[in-house]
DRENZASE-846959 format. One line per 2 residues: for each residue x, y, z of N, C-alpha, C, CB. Coordinates in nm, 2 decimals, padded with zeros to 4 digits. Each point is the difference from the previous one (the first is absolute). Glycine has a CB too. Layout:
BEGIN
X Y Z X Y Z X Y Z X Y Z | ... $
***
This chain:
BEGIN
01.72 02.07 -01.12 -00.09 -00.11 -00.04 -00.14 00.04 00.02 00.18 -00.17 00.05 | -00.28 00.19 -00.14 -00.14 00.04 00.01 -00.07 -00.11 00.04 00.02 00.16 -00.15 $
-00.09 -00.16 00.17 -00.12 -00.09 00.07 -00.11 -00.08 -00.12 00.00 00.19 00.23 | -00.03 -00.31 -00.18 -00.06 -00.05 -00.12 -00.11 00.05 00.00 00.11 -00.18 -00.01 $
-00.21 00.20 -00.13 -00.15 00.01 00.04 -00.10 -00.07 00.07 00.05 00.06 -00.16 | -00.01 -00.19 00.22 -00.07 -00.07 00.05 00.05 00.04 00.14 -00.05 -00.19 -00.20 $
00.15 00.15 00.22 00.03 00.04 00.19 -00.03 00.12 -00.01 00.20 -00.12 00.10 | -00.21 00.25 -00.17 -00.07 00.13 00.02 -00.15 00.01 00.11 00.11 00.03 -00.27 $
-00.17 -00.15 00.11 -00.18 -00.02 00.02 -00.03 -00.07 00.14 -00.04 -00.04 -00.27 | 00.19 -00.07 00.29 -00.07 -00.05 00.12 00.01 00.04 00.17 00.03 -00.16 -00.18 $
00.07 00.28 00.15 00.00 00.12 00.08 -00.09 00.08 00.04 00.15 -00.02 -00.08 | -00.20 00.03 -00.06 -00.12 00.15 -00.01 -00.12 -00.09 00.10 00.03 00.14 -00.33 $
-00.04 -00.23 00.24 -00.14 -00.12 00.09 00.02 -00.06 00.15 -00.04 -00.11 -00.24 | 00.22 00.11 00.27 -00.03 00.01 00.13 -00.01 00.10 00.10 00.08 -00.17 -00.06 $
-00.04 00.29 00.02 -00.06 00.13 00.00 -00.13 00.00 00.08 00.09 00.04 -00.23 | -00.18 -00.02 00.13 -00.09 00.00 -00.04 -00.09 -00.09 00.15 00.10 00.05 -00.31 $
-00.06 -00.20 00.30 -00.06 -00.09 00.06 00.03 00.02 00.14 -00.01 -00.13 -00.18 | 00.17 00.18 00.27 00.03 00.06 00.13 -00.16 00.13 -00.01 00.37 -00.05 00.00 $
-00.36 00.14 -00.10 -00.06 00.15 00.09 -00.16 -00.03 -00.01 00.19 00.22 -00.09 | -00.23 -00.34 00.05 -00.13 -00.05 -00.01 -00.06 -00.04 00.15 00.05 -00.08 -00.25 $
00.09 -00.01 00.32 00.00 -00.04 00.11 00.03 00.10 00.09 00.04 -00.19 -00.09 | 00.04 00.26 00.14 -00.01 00.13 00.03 -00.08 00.05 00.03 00.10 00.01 -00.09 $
-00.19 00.03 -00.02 -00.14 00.12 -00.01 -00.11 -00.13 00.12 00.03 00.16 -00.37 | -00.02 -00.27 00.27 -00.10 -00.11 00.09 00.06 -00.03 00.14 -00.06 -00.13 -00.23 $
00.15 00.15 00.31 00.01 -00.02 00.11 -00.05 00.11 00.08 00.15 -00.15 -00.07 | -00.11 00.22 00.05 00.02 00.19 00.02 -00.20 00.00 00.02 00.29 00.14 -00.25 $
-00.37 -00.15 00.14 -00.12 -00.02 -00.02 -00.06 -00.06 00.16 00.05 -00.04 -00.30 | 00.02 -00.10 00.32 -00.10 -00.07 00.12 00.11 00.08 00.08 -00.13 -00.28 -00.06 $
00.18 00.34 00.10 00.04 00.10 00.12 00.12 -00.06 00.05 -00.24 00.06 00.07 | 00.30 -00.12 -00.12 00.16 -00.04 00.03 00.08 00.12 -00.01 -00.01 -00.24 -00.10 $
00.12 00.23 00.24 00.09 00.16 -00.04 00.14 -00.04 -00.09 -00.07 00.13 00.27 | 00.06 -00.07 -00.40 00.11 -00.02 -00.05 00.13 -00.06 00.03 -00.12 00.13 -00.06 $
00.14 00.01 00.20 00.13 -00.05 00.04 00.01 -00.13 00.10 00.06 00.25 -00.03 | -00.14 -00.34 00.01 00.00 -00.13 00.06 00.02 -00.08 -00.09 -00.12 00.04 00.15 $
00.08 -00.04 -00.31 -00.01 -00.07 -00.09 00.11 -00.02 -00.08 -00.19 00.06 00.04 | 00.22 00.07 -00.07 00.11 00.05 -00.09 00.12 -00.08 -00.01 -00.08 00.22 00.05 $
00.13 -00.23 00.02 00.17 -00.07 00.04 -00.06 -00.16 -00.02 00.15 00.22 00.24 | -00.24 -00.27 -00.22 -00.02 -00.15 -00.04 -00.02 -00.02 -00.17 -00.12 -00.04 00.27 $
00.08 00.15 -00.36 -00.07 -00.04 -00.12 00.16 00.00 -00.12 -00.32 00.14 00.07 | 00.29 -00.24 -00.12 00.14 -00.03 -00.11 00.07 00.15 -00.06 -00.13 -00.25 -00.11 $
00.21 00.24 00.06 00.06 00.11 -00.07 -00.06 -00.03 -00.17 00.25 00.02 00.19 | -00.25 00.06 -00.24 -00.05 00.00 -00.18 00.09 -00.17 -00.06 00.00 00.36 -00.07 $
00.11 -00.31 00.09 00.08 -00.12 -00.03 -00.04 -00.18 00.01 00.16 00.20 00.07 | -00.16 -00.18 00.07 -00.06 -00.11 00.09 -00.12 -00.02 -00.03 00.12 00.05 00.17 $
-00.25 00.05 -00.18 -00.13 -00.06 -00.09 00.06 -00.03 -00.13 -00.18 00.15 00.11 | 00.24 -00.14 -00.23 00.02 -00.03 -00.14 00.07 -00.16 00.05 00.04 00.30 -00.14 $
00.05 -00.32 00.22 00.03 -00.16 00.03 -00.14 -00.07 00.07 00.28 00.06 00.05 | -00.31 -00.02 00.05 -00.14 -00.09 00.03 -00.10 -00.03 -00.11 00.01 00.10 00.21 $
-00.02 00.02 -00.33 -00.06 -00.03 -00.09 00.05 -00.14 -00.09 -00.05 00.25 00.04 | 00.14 -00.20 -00.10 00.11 -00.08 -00.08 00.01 -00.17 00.10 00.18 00.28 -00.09 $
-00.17 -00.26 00.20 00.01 -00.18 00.08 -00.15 -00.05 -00.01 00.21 00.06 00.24 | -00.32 00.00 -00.26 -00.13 -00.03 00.01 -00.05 -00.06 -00.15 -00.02 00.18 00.21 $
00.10 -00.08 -00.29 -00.02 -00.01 -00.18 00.08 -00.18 -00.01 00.05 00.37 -00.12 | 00.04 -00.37 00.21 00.08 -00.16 -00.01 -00.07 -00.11 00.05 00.23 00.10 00.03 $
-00.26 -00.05 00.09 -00.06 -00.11 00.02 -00.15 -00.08 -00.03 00.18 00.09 00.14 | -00.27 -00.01 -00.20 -00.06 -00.04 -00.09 00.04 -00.07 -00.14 -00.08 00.16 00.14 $
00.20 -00.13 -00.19 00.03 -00.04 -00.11 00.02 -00.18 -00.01 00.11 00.26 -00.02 | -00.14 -00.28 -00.11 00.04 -00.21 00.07 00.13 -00.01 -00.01 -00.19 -00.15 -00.11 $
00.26 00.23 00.10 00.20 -00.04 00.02 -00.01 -00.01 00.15 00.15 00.18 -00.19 | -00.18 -00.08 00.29 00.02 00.01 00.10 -00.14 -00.08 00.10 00.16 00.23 -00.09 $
-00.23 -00.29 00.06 -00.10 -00.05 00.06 00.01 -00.17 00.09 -00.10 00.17 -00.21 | 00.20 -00.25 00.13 00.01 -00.09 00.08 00.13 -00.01 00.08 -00.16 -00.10 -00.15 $
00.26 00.17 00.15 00.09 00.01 00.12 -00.07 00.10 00.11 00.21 -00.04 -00.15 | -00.30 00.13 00.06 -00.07 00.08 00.20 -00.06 -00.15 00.06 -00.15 00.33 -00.06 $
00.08 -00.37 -00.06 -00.06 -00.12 00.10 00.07 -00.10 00.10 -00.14 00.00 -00.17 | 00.30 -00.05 00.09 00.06 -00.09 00.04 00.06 00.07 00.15 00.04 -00.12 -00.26 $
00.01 00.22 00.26 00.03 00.11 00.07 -00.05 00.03 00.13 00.03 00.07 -00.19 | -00.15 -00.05 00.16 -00.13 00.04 00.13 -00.05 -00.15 00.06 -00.12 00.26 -00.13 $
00.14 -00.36 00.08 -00.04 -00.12 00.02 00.01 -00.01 00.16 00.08 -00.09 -00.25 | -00.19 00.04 00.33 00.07 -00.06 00.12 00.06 -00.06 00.02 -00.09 00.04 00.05 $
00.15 -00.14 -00.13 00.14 -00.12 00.01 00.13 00.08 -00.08 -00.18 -00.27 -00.03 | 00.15 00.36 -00.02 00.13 00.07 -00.03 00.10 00.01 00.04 -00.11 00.06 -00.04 $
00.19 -00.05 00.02 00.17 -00.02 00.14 -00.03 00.18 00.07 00.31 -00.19 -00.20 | -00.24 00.18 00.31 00.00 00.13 00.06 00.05 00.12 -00.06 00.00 -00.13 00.17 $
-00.02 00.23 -00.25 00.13 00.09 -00.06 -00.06 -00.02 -00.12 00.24 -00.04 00.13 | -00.32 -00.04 -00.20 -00.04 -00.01 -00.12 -00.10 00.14 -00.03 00.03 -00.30 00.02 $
-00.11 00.35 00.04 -00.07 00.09 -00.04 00.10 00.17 -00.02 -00.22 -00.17 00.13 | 00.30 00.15 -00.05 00.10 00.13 -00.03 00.10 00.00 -00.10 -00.02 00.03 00.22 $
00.06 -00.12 -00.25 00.05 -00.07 -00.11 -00.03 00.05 -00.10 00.01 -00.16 00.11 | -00.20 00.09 -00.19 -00.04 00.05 -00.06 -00.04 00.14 00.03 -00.01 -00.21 -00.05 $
-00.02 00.28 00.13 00.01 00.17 -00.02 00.06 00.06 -00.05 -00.05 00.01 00.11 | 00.20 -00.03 -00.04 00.12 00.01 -00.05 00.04 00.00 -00.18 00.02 -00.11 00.25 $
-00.07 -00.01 -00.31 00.06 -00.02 -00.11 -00.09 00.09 -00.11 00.09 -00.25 00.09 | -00.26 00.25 -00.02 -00.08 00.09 -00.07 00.03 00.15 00.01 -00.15 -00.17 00.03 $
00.22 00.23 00.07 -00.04 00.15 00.01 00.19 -00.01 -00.09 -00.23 00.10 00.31 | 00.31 -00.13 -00.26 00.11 00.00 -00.12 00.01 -00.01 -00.10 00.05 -00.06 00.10 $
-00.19 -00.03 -00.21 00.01 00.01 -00.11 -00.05 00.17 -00.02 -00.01 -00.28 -00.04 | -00.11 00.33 00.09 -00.04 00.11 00.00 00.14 00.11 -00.03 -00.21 -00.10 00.16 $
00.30 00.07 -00.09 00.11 00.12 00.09 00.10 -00.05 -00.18 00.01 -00.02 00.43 | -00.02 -00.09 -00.45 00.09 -00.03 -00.17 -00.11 00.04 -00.08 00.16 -00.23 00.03 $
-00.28 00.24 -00.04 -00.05 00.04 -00.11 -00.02 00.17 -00.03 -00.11 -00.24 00.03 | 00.13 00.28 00.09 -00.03 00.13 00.09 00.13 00.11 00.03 -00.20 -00.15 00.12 $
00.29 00.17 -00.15 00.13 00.02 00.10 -00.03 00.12 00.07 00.18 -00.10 -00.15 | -00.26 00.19 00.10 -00.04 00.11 00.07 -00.08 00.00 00.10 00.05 00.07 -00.16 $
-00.13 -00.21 00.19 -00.08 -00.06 00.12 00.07 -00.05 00.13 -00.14 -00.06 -00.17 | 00.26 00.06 00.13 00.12 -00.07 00.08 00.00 00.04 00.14 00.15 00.01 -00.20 $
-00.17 00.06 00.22 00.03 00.09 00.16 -00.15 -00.03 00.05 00.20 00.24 -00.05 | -00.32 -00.23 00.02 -00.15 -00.05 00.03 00.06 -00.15 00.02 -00.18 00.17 -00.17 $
00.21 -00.20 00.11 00.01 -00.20 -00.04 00.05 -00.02 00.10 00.05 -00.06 -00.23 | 00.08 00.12 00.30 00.09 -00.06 00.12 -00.08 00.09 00.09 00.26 -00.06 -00.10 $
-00.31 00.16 00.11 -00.09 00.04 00.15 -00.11 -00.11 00.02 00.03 00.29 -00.02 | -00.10 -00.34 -00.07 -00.09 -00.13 00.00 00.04 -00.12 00.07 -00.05 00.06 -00.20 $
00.14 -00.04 00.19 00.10 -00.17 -00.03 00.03 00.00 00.18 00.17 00.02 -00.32 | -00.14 00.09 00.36 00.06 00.06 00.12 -00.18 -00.05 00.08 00.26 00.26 -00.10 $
-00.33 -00.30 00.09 -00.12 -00.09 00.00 -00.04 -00.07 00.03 00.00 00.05 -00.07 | 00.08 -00.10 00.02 -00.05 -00.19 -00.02 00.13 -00.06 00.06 -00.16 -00.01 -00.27 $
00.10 -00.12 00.33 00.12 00.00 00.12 00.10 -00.11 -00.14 -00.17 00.02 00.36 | 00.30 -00.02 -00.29 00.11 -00.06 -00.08 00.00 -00.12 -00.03 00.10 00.13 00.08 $
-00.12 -00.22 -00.21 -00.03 -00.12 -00.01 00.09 -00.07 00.00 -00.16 00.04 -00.08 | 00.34 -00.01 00.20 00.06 -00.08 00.04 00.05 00.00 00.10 00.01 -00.01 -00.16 $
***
């Protein structure tokens, strides 16, 4: 199964956006090997991207609100994580393994 042109591009750009950070940490005098093992995998940046592209969107805008609400029931904000990084992982299947190391994250919303 080949890869779509778009999950390609949003690879290349998260690419791109990790060795920017990198170079810029490296720059103010951070030692790599302190850094390194905390910064996402390519995968894992293309889902942070993709959860950020949603929640801006007005589909996704008033359940973050209902969600993050402070009268919200308890469990409600992981819930919605949950249902957002899944659609990702259904729109995505090859994001799948990023999607569930994410997920492995956010604490269980039962």
């Amino acid at each position: 199964m080949t890869e779509s042109p778009a999950l390609e591009r949003l690879r290349q750009d998260a690419r791109d956006e990790l060795a920017a950070l990198i170079e810029l940490r490296c720059r103010l005098g951070e030692d790599p090997w302190m850094f390194l093992p905390d910064l996402p995998s390519v995968d894992e940046q293309v889902v942070a991207t993709l959860r950020e592209e949603r929640l801006q969107s007005d589909a996704w805008g008033p359940a973050r609100s209902r969600a993050y609400h402070p009268a919200a029931r308890p469990g409600e904000a992981a819930k919605f994580e949950f249902e957002l990084l899944r659609g990702i992982a259904m729109e995505h299947p090859e994001l799948s393994g990023a999607v569930w190391a994410l997920l492995d994250r956010v604490p269980a919303p039962w």
